[in-house]
PLY file of the C-alpha trace (Angstrom):
ply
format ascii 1.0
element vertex 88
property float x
property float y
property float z
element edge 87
property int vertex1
property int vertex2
end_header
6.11 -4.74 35.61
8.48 -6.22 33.79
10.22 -9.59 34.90
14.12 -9.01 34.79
14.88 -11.44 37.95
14.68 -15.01 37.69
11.84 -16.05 40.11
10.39 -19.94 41.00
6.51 -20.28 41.30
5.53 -23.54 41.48
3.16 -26.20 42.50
4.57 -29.47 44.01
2.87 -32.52 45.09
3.60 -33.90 48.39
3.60 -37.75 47.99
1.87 -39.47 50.72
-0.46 -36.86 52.20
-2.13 -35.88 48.76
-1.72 -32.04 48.76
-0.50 -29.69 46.55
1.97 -27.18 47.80
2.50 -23.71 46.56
6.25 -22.30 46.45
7.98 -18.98 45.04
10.87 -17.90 45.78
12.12 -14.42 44.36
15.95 -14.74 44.68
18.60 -16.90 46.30
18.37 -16.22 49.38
14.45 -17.12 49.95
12.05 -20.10 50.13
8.23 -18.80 50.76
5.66 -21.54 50.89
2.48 -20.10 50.39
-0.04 -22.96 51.17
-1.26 -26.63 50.06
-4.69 -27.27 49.26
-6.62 -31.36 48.01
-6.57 -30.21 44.22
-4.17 -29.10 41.78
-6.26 -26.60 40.17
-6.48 -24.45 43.45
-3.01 -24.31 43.93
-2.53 -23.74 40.28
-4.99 -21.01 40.92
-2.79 -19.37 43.86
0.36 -19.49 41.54
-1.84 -17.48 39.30
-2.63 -15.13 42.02
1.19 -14.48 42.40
1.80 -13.64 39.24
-0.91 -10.99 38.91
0.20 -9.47 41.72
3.44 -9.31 40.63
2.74 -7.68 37.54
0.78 -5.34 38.98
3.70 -4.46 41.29
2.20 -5.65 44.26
4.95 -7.75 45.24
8.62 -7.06 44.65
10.77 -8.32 48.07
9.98 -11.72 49.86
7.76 -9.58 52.42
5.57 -8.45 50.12
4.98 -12.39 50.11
2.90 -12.24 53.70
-0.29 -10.29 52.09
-0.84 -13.41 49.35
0.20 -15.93 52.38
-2.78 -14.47 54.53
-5.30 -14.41 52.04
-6.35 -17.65 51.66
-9.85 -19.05 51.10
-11.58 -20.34 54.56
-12.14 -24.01 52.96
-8.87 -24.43 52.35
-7.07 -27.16 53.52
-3.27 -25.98 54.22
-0.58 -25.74 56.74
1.03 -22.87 58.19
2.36 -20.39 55.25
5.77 -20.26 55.75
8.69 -17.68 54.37
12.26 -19.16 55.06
15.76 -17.77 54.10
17.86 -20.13 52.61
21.31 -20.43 53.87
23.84 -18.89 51.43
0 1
1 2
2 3
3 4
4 5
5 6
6 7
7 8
8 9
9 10
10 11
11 12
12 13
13 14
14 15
15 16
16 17
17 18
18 19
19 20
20 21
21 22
22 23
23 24
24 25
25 26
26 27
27 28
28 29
29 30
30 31
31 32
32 33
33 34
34 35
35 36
36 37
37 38
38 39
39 40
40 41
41 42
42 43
43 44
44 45
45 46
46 47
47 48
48 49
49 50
50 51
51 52
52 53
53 54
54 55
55 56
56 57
57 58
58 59
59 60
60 61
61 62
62 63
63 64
64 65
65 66
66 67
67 68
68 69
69 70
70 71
71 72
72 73
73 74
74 75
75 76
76 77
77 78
78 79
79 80
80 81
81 82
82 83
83 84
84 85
85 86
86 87
């Protein structure tokens, strides 16, 4: 699938506490943090993930987010998956 929107997938580490957070958003008016895990490479990994789905056409509106949220590997260490609409 072609990309024609503008979409944010990105890890960033959380100073203090050592993880790496996972965060997409695919338009304005959403904020989806996906998980944090110890390393970089694993959230690097999830990014990944994203994208494939993505192209495949797996994932296309900010629900579509909840399937990749959910599947998560039992050793990992992250918080709650969130999705949150940002305020316009």
């Amino acid at each position: 699938m072609p990309r024609r929107q503008q979409i944010l997938a990105v890890v960033i580490r959380q100073y203090g506490t050592g993880l790496y957070r996972t965060c997409i958003s695919l338009g304005r008016e959403n904020l989806a943090f996906i998980g944090s895990y110890a390393d970089e490479q694993s959230a690097n990994q999830r990014i990944a993930q994203f994208w494939s789905a993505y192209d495949r056409g797996e994932i296309a509106h900010p629900e579509d987010l909840q399937r990749l949220m959910s599947d998560q590997p039992p050793d990992s260490p992250l918080t709650e998956p969130q999705l949150l609409p940002l305020a316009a």
